[in-house]
C-alpha positions in Angstrom: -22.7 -2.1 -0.4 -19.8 -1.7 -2.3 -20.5 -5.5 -4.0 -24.2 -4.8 -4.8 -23.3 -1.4 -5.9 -20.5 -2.5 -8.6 -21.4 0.5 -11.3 -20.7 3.0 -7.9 -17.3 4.6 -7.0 -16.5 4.5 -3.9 -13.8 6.5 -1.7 -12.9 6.1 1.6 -12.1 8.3 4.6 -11.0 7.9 7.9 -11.3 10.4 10.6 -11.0 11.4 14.5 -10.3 15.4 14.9 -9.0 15.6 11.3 -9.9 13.7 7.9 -7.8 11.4 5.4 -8.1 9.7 2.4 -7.6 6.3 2.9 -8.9 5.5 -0.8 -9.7 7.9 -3.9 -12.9 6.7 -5.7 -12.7 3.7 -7.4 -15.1 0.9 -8.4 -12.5 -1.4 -7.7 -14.3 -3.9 -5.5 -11.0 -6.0 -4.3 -9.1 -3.2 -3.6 -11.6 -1.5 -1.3 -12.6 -5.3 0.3 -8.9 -5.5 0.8 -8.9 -2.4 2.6 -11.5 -2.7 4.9 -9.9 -6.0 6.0 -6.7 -4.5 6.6 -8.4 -1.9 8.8 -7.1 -1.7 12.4 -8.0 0.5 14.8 -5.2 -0.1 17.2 -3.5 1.8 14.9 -5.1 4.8 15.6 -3.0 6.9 17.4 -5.9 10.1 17.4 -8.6 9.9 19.4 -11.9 12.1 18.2 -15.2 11.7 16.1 -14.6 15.5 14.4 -17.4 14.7 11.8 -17.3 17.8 10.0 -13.9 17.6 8.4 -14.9 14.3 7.1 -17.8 15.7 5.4 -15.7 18.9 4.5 -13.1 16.1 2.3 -16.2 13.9 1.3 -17.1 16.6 -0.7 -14.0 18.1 -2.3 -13.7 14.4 -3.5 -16.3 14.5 -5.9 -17.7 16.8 -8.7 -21.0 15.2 -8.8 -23.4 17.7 -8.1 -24.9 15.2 -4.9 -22.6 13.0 -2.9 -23.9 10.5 -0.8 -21.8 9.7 2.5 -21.9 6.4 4.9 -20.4 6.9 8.1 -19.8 4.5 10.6 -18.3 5.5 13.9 -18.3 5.4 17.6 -20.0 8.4 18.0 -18.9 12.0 17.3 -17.6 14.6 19.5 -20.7 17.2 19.4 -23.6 17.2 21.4 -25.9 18.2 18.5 -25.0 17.8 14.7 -27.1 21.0 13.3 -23.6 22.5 11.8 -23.3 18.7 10.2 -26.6 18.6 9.1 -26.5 22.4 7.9 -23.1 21.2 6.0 -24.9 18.4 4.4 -27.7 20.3 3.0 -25.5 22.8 1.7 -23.1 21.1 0.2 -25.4 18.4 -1.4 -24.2 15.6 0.5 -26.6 13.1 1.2 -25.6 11.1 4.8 -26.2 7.7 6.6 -24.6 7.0 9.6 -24.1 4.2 11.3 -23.2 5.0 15.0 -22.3 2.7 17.9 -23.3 5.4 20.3 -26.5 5.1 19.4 -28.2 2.8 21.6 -27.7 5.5 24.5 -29.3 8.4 22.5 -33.3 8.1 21.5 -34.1 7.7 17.7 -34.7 10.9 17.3 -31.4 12.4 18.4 -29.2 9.7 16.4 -31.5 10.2 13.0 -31.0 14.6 14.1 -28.7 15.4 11.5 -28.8 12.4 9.1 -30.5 12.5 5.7 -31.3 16.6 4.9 -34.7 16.6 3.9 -35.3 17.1 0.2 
């Protein structure tokens, strides 16, 4: 994404119970390639899928009126996401998730909070 989507900037976050920025937005391609090599998450000391502070500092990033937001974890700590989903269409963010823990949930739970409909 972040090579087909050069004219894009791009931040990233990591999260478990709490969110940081691991990069501001940028459309520097390297320098966010470089990062996501350098990734390691034996180096996560945290454990936790909190979503909502992620999506909380997604949107303080950015004065765009819409934000759109890929996540990719493990699965989150919730049973449902409508707080997440209520967050997102509040705060105009626009979400994909990729989620590991899908393939024990039916398609209908894992899409539950993704994109708010427009």
């Amino acid at each position: 994404m972040v090579k087909s989507e050069q004219k894009s900037r791009f931040g990233v976050l990591g999260f478990t119970t709490n969110a940081i920025i691991l990069s501001p937005l940028t459309q520097d391609t390297q320098l966010l390639l470089h990062l996501f090599s350098a990734l390691d998450e034996k180096l996560i000391m945290t454990k936790g899928s909190s979503i909502m502070p992620a999506l909380h500092l997604a949107r303080k990033m950015s004065k765009s009126p819409s934000v759109s937001v890929v996540l990719l974890t493990d699965g989150g700590d919730e049973l449902n996401y409508e707080d997440e989903a209520r967050v997102c269409k509040e705060k105009q963010l626009r979400s994909k998730h990729h989620d590991d823990s899908d393939k024990n949930r039916s398609n209908s739970e894992a899409r539950k909070w993704g994109t708010p409909k427009r």
